[in-house]
N, C-alpha and C positions, 0 to 999 in steps of 0.2 A: 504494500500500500504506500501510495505517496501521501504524504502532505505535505502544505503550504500553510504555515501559519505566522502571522504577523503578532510580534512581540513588541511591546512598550520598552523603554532606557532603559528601564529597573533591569526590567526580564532579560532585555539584551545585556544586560552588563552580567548579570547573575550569572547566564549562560556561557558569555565570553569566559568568565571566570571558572566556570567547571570544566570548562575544554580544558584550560591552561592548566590546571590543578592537576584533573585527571589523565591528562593524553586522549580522552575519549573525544569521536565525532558527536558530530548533535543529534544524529541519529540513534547514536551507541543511549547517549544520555536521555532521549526521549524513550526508547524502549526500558529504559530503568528508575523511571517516573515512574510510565505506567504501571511495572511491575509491582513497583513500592506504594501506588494509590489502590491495585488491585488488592495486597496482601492485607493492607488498613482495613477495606472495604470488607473481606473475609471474615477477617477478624470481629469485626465491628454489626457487621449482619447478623440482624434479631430472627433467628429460626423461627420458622412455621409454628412448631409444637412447644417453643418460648412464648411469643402471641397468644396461642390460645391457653396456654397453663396461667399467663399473666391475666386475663380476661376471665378467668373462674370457666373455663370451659372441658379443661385437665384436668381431674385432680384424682384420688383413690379416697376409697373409705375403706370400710368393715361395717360387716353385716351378715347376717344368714347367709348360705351358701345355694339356695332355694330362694331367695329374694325376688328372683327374675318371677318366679311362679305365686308369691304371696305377697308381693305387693301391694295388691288391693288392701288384702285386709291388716297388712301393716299400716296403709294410709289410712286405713278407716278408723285402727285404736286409736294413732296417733292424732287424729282430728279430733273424736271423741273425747281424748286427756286435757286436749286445749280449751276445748268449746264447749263441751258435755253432752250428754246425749239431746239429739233435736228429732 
């Protein structure tokens, strides 16, 4: 890939100055920017299953092992203990 990019004083001097430090072309230095934004970027990237554990949407309990099947009528003590019989 080519590019063309147009740099301000600062940027050009910054750059003048990492060739000369480093011996490297500006090409060399632009593929190790990127590298070094892409690693940040990795690093720093909030995972899918981050997201939803942060949003209450993750999480484990404990309970019956049959739960899936009495459900109901867990929900229905449980309403009852709050509210009382209606």
């Amino acid at each position: 890939m080519h590019i063309n990019v147009r740099l301000d004083e600062d940027h050009k001097r910054k750059l003048e100055y990492l060739m000369q430090i480093t011996g490297l072309h500006v090409s060399d230095i632009v593929k190790q920017a990127i590298d070094a934004l892409y690693e940040r970027a990795e690093r720093t990237r909030t995972k899918p299953e981050q997201l939803l554990t942060r949003a209450g949407f993750v999480s484990c309990g404990e309970g019956p092992e049959d739960l899936s099947m009495t459900y109901k009528d867990a929900l229905n003590v449980s309403i009852r203990t709050r509210h009382g019989h209606r």
